[in-house]
C-alpha positions as CSV (number, residue, x, y, z in Angstrom):
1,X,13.6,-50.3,65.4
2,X,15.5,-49.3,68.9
3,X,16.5,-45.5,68.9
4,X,20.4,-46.8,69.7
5,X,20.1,-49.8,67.4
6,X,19.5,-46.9,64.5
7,X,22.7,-45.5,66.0
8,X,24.3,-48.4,65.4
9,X,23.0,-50.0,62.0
10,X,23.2,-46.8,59.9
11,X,25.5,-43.9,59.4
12,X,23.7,-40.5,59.8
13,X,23.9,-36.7,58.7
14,X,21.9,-33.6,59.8
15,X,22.2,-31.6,56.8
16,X,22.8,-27.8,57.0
17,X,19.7,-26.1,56.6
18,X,18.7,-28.1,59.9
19,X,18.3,-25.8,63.0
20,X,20.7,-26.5,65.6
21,X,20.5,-28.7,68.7
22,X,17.3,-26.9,70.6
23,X,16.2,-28.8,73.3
24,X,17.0,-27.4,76.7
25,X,17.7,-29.1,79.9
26,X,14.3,-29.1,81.3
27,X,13.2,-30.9,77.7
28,X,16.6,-33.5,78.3
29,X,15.3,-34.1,82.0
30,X,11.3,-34.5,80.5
31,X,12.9,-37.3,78.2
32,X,15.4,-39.3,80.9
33,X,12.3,-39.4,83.1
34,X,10.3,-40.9,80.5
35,X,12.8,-43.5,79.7
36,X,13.9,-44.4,83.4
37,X,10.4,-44.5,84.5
38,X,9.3,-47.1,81.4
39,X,12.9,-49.2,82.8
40,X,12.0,-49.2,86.0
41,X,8.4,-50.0,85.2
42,X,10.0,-53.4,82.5
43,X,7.6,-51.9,80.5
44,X,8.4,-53.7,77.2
45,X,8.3,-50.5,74.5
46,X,9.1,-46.9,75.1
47,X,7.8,-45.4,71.7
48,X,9.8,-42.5,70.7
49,X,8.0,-41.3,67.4
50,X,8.9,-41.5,63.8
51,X,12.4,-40.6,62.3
52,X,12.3,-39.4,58.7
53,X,15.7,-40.5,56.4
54,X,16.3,-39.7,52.9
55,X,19.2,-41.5,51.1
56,X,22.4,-39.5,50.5
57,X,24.7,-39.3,48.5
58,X,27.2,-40.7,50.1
59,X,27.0,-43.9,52.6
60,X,25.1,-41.8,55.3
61,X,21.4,-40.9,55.6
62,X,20.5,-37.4,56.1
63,X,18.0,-36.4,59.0
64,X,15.0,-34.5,58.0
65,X,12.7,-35.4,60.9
66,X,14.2,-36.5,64.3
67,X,17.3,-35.2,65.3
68,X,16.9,-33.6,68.4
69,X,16.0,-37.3,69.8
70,X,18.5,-38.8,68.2
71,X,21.3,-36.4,69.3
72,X,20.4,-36.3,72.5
73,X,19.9,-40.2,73.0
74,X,23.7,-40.6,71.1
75,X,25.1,-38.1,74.5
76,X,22.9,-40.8,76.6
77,X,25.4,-43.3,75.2
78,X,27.9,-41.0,75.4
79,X,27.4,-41.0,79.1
80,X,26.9,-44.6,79.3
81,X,30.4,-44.9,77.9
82,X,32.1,-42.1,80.3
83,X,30.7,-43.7,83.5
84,X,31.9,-47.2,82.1
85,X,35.6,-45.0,82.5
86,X,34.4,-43.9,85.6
87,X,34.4,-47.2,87.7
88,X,37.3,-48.3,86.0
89,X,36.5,-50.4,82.8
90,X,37.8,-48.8,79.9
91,X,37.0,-51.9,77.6
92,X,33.1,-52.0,78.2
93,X,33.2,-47.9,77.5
94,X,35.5,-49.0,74.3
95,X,32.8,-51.5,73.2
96,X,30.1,-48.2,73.5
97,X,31.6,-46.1,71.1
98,X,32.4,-48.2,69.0
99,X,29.0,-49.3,68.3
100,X,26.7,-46.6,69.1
101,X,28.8,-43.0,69.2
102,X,31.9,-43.7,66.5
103,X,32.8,-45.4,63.7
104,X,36.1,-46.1,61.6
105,X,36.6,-46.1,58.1
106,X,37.6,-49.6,56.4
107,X,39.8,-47.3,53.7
108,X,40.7,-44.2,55.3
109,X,40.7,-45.8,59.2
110,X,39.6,-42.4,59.6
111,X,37.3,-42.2,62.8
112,X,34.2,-40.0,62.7
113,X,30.9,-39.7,64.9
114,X,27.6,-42.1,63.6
115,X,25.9,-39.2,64.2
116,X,26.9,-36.2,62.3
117,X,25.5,-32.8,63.4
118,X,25.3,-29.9,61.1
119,X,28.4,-27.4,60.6
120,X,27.1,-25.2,63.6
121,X,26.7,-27.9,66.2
122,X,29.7,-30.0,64.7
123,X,32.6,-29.5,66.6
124,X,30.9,-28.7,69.9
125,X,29.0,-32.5,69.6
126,X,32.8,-33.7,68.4
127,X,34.3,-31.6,71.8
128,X,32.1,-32.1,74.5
129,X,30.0,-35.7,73.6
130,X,31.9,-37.4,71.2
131,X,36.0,-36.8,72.1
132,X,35.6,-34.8,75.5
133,X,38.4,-32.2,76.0
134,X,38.7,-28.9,77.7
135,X,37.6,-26.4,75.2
136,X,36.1,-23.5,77.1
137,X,32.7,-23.0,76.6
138,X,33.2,-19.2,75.5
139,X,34.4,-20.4,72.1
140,X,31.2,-21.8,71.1
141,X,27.6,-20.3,69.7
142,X,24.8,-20.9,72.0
143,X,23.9,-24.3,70.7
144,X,27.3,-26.1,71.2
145,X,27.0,-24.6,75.2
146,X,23.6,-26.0,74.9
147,X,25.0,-29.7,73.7
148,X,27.7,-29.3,76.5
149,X,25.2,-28.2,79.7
150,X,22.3,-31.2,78.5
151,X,25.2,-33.7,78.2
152,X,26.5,-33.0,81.2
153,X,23.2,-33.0,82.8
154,X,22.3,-36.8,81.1
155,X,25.6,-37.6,82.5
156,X,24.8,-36.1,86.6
157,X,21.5,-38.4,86.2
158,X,23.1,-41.5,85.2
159,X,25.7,-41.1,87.5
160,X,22.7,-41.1,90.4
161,X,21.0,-43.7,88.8
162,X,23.8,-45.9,88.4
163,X,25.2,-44.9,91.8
164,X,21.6,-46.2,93.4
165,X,22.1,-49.7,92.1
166,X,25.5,-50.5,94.4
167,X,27.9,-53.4,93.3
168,X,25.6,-54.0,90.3
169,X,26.5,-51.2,88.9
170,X,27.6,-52.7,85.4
171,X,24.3,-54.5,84.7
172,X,22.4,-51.3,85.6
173,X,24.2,-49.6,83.1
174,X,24.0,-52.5,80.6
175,X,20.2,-52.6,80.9
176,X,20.0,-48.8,79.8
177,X,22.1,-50.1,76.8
178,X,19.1,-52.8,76.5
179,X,16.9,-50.3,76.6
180,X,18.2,-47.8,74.0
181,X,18.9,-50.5,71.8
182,X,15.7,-52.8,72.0
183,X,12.6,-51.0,74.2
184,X,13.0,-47.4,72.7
185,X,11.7,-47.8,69.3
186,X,11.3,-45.1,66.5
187,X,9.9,-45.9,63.4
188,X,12.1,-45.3,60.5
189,X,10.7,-44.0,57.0
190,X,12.6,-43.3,54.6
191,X,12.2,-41.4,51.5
192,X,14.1,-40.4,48.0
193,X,14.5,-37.2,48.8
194,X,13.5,-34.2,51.0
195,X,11.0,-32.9,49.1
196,X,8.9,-36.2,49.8
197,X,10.0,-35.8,53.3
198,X,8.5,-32.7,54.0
199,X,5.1,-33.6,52.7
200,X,5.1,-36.0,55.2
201,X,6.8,-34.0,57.9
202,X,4.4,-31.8,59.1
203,X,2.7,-34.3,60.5
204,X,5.3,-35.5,62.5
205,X,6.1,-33.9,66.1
206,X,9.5,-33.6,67.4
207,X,10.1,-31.9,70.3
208,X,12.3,-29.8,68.7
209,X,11.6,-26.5,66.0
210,X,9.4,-27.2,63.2
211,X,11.4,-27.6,59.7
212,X,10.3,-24.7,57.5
213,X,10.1,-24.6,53.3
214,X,12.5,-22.0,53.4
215,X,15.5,-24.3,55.3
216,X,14.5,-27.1,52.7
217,X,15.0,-24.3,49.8
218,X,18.1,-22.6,51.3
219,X,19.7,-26.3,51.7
220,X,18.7,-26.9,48.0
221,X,20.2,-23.0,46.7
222,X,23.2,-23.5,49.0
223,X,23.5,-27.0,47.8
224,X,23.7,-25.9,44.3
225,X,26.6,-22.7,44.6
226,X,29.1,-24.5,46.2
227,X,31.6,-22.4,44.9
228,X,29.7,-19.1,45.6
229,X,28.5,-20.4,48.9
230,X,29.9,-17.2,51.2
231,X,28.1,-14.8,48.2
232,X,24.6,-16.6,49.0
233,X,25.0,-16.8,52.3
234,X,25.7,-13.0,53.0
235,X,22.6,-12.4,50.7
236,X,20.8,-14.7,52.8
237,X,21.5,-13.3,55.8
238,X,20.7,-9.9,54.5
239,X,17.2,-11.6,53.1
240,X,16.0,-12.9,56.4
241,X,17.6,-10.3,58.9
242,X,13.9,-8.5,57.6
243,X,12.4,-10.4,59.9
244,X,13.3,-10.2,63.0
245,X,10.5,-11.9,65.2
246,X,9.8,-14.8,67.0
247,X,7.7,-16.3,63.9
248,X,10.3,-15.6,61.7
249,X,10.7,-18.6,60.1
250,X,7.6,-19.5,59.2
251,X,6.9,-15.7,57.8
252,X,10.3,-16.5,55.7
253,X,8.3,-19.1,54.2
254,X,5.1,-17.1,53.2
255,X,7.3,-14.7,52.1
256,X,9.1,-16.9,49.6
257,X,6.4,-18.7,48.4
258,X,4.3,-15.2,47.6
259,X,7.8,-13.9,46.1
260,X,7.6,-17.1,43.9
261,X,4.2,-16.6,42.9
262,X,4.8,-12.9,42.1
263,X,7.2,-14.1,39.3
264,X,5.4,-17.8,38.6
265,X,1.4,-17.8,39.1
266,X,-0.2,-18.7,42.3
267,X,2.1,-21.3,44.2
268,X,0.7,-23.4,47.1
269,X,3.2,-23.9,50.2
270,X,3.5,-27.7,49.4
271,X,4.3,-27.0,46.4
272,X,7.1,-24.6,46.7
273,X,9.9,-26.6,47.2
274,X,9.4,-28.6,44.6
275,X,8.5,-25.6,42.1
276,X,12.4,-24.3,42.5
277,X,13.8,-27.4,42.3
278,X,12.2,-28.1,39.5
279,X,13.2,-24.6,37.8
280,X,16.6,-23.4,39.6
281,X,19.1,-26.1,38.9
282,X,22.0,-24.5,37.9
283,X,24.5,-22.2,40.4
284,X,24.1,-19.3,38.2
285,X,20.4,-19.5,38.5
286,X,20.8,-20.4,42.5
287,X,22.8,-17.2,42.9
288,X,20.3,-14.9,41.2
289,X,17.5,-16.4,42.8
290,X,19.4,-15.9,46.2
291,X,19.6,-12.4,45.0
292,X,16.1,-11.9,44.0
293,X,14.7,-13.1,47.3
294,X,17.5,-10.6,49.2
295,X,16.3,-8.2,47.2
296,X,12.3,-8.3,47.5
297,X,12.9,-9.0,51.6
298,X,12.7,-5.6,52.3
299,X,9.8,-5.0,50.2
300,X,7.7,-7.8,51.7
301,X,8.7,-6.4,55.1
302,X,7.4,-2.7,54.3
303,X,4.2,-4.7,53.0
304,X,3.4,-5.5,56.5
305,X,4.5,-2.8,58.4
306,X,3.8,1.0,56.9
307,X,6.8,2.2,59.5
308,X,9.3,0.5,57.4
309,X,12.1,3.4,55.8
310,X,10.8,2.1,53.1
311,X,7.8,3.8,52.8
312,X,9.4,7.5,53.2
313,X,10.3,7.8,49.9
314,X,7.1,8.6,49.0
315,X,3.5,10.5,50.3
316,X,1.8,9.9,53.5
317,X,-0.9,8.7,51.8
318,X,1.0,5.5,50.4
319,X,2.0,4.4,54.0
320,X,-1.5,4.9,54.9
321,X,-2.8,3.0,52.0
322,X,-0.3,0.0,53.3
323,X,-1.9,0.4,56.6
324,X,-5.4,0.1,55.5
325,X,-4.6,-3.4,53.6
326,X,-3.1,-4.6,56.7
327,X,-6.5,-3.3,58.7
328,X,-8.6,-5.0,56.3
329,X,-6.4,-8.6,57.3
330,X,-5.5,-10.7,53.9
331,X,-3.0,-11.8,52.2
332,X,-3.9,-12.3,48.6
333,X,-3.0,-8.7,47.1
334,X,1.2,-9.4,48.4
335,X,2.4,-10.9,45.4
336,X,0.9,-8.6,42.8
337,X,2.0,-5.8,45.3
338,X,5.5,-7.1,45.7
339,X,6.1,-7.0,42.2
340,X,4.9,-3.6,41.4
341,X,7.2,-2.2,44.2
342,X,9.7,-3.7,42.3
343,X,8.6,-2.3,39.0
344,X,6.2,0.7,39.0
345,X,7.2,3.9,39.3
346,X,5.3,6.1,42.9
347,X,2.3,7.0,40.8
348,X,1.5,3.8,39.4
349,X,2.3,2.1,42.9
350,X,0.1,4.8,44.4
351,X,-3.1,4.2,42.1
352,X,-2.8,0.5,42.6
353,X,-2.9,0.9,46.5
354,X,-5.7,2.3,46.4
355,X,-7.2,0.2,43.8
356,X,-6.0,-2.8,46.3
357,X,-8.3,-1.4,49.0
358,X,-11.1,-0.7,46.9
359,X,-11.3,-4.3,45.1
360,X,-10.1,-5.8,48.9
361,X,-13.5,-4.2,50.2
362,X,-15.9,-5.3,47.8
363,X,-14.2,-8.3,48.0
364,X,-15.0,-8.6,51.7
365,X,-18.3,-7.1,51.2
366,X,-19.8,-9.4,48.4
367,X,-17.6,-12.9,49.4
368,X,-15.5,-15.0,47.8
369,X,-12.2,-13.4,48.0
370,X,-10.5,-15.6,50.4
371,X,-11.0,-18.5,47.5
372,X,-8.0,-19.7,45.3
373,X,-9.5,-17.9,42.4
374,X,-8.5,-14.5,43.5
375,X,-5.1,-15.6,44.6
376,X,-4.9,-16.8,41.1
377,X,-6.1,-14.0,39.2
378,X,-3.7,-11.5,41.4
379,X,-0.7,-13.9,41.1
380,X,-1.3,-13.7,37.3
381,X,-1.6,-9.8,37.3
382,X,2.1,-10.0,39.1
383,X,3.7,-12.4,36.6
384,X,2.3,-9.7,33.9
385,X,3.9,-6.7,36.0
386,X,7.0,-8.9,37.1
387,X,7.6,-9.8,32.9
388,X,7.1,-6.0,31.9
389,X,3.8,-7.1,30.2
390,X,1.9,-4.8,32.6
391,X,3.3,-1.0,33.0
392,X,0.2,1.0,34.9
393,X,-2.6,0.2,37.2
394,X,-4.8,0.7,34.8
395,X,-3.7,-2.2,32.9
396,X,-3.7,-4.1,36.5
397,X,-7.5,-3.6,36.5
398,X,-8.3,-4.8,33.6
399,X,-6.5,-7.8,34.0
400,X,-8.4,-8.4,37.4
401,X,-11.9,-7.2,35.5
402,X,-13.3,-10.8,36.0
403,X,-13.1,-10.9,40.0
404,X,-13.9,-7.1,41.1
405,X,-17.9,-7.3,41.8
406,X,-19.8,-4.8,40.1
407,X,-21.2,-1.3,41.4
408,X,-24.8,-3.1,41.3
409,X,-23.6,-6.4,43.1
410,X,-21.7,-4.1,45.8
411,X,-24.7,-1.9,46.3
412,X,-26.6,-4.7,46.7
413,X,-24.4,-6.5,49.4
414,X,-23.4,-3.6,51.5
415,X,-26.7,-2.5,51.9
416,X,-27.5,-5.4,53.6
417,X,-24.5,-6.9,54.8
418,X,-24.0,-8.0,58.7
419,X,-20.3,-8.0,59.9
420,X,-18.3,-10.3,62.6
421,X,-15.3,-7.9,63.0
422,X,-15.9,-4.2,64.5
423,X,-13.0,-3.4,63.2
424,X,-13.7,-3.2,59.4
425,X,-17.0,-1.9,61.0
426,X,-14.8,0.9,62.2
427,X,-12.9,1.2,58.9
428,X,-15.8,1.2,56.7
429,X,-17.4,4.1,58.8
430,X,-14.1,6.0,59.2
431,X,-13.7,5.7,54.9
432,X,-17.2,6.7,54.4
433,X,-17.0,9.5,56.8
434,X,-14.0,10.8,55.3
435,X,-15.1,10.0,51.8
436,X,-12.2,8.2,51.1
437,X,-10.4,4.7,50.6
438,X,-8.1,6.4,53.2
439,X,-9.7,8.1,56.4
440,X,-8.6,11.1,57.8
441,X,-6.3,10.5,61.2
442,X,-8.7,12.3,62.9
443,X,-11.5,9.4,62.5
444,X,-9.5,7.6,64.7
445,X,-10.3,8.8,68.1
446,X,-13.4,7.7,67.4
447,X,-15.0,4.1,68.5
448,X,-18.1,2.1,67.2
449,X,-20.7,1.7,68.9
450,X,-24.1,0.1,67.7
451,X,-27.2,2.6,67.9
452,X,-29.3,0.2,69.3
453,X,-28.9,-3.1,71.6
454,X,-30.7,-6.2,71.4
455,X,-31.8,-5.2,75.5
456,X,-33.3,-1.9,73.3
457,X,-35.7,-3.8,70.8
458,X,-36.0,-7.7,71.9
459,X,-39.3,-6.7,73.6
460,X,-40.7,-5.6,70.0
461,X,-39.4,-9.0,68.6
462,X,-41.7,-12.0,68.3
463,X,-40.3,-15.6,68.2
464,X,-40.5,-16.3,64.9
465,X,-38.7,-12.9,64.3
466,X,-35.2,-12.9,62.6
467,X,-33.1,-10.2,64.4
468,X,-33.3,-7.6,62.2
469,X,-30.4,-5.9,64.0
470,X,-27.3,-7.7,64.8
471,X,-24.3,-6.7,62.9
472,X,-25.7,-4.8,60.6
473,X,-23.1,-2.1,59.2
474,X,-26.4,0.6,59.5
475,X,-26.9,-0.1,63.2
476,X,-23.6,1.3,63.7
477,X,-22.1,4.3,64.4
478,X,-18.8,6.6,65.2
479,X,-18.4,8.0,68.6
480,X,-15.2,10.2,69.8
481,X,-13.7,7.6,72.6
482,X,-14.1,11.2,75.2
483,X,-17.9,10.8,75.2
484,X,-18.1,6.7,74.9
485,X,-19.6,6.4,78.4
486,X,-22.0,8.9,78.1
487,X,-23.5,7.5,74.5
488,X,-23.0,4.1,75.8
489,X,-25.7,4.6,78.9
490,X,-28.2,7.1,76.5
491,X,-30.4,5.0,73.8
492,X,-31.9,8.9,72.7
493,X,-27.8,10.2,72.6
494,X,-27.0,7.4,70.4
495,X,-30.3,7.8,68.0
496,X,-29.7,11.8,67.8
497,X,-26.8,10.3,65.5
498,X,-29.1,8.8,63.2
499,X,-32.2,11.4,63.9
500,X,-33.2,11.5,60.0
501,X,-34.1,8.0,60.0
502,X,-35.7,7.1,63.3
503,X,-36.9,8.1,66.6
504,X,-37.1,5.2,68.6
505,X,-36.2,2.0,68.5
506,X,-39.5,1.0,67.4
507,X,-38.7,3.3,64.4
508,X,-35.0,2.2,64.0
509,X,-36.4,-1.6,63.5
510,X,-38.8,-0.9,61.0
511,X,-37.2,1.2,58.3
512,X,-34.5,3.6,60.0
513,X,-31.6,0.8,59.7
514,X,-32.5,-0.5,56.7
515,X,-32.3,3.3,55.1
516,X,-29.6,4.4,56.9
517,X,-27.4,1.4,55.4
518,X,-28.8,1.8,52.1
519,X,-27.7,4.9,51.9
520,X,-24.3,3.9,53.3
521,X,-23.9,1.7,50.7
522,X,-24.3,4.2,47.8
523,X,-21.5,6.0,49.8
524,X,-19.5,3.0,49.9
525,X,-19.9,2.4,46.2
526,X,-18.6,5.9,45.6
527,X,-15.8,6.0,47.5
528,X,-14.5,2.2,47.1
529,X,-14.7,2.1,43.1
530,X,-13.5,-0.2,40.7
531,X,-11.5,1.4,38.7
532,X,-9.0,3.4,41.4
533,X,-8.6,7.2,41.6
């Protein structure tokens, strides 16, 4: 279907939880080019993409994928019209808003825009694009100056365009009607609802921001309080003023679905949406929900950053305990932690940290923990905490008994495990030199270093040799940063560091590493036990 016969044929909506208008002028210019060039070429189909439409409620469709093109191809038509009025013929520029950028009522003969934008972006689209008057620009947020400067710059292009085509003016601007309506083509799905429309939509690509979970669950909260609609919405500003970065959004949306899990079992993204629909559908339920999430914002926040105010309330060593999860890099721990900051008391809380690092460790060490099961089995343990069922840590590990390897399967593991990342190298050598989950600060103006390099043994190595070296936690070591250079260019400075176990690298290959990590991982079964201390 053409982009402006769309326009034309159906009534449309952006709903609320839709970003507003984000395309910039260089992206308005990137897309007039493409259009003028495939005009000027008579190239017969301009493909724009795919437009995404769920039915409504009323007699218009709401936008879920696509309104960014679509807005800014209604202010082409827009600007069609306007130059119409410019050389003088008011009734052509009549006949284009009528049928692509207005339409009237049959029963009210009320007049509104085909193209509805969302309550941000309304009345700049109605002030600049749709009804142009003088409003000053000041009284408008960022996005309605944004509609107003791209408008006018569609409009400056046309006007050259047109300008270039001399007494046959009129025709050149019909045949960009032509084009809008018949050569630029979208196709059109549409869906029952939004929730089908985002399983679809993130494999659509519109130039503008990616639609997030959390604007489809805010629309559907909002949606349902529409008489407590300022409460929520202060509580939902409060919620996702925690996150102030430039991935905010799509944080937001992690954050809520690992909320949701913390109080419902392991929740997939995809799933999410469809989850609280499914169990919030009254506005006394949409308002404590809204006040659940504003409320456990600011705990997933301190969860990923130990600097958070949060985190004063208690010991250094539960701020360093947050740090070390974030060193050791996952995710699956957040929703059973979330929901014991919520409920434990700063013992408990403190225990379970540093049972969170322990289990995280052997996790890492033995494998598997980046599978669904332990998601599951952690998601689980935070419904228990979340619905009182679970009081201490103690209870917390034996809920988790089934997924926290045993002392003989770590042993095992570590003392033969190679490692891609130096820095839980550098963790794991900092915890065991400071026999504890936690190292001491002063472990960390030290770097790793490895004792020897493959340059140091390959010439003892046959071809049929596996490398009996690389990454191997026992071919590593801990070096204050002050002396890096001079252990880095000395093979006999670096071995002194492991003297009881080899002299050379001769040595070091046939039983000094091996040793060394095996008794590094009796250490590490020490120090990272399964039942916290």
């Amino acid at each position: 279907m053409g982009v402006a016969h769309l326009l034309r044929d159906r009534q449309l909506e952006v709903p609320a939880y839709q970003r507003s208008y984000s395309w910039t002028k260089d992206e308005v210019l990137a897309y007039w080019h493409d259009l003028r060039a495939a005009m000027v070429a008579e190239q017969p189909v301009y493909f724009l993409g795919t437009v995404v439409l769920t039915r409504g409620g009323n007699d218009r469709s709401t936008v879920i994928d696509g309104q960014q093109r679509l807005a800014t191809t209604s202010m082409l038509l827009a600007a069609i019209r306007d130059i119409f009025l410019e050389y003088g013929d008011p009734v052509s520029a009549a006949q284009v808003t009528s049928q692509y950028v207005t339409s009237t009522s049959l029963l009210s003969q009320l007049t509104e825009p085909r193209l509805l934008l969302n309550h941000v972006d309304r009345r700049a689209y109605q002030s600049f694009v749709v009804d142009p008057s003088q409003e000053s620009l000041n009284d408008f947020p960022e996005s309605g100056r944004r509609i107003a400067g791209c408008f006018e710059r569609l409009k400056d292009e046309l006007r050259q365009d047109v300008a270039s085509a001399g007494p046959y003016w009129r025709q050149r601007l019909i045949n960009w009607i032509q084009m809008l309506d018949v050569r630029t083509r979208v196709i059109v799905v549409t869906v029952q609802d939004d929730a089908d429309a985002f399983m679809i939509f993130e494999t659509l690509n519109d130039r503008g921001l990616a639609l997030t979970v959390a604007d489809l669950v805010k629309n559907y909260l909002f949606g349902l309080c529409r008489d407590r609609v300022g409460e929520v919405e202060e509580m939902w500003i409060d919620a996702t003023g925690n996150f102030d970065n430039a991935a905010a959004s799509v944080e937001f949306t992690t954050f809520l679905r690992q909320w949701w899990s913390s109080l419902h079992g392991a929740t997939r993204e995809r799933d999410l949406y469809r989850n609280i629909r499914r169990s919030v559908t009254t506005e006394l339920g949409a308002v404590d929900a809204v006040k659940q999430i504003s409320q456990a914002a600011p705990l997933y926040t301190a969860i990923l950053d130990p600097e958070q105010e949060y985190w004063s309330e208690f010991s250094r060593d539960m701020s360093e305990s947050a740090r070390v999860l974030l060193e050791l890099g996952l995710g699956q721990h957040r929703p059973l932690l979330l929901a014991a900051m919520s409920r434990f008391g700063s013992e408990e809380l403190g225990i379970l940290l540093r049972g969170l690092i322990s289990w995280s460790v052997r996790g890492l060490i033995v494998g598997g923990i980046g599978g669904g099961t332990t998601e599951r089995y952690y998601a689980e343990a935070a419904v228990a905490i979340s619905s009182g069922r679970i009081l201490t840590a103690t209870q917390v590990v034996e809920q988790l008994d089934p997924i926290v390897p045993s002392d003989a399967e770590f042993n095992s593991q570590f003392s033969q495990r190679r490692i891609n990342k130096l820095a839980l190298v550098h963790y794991y050598l900092r915890a065991i030199a400071s026999r504890d989950v936690i190292p001491d600060a002063d472990e960390r103006d030290y770097v790793v270093m490895p004792v020897v390099r493959r340059a140091d043994y390959e010439h003892l190595l046959t071809e049929e040799d596996d490398d009996p070296i690389d990454r191997r936690i026992g071919n590593y070591i801990l070096v204050p940063k002050g002396r890096a250079t001079e252990f880095a260019s000395s093979i006999d400075l670096r071995l002194s560091e492991v003297r009881g176990y080899a002299r050379n690298p001769d040595e070091w290959i046939k039983h000094g590493i091996s040793e060394r990590q095996a008794a590094l991982a009796s250490s590490a079964t020490e120090i990272w036990t399964r039942w916290p201390r």
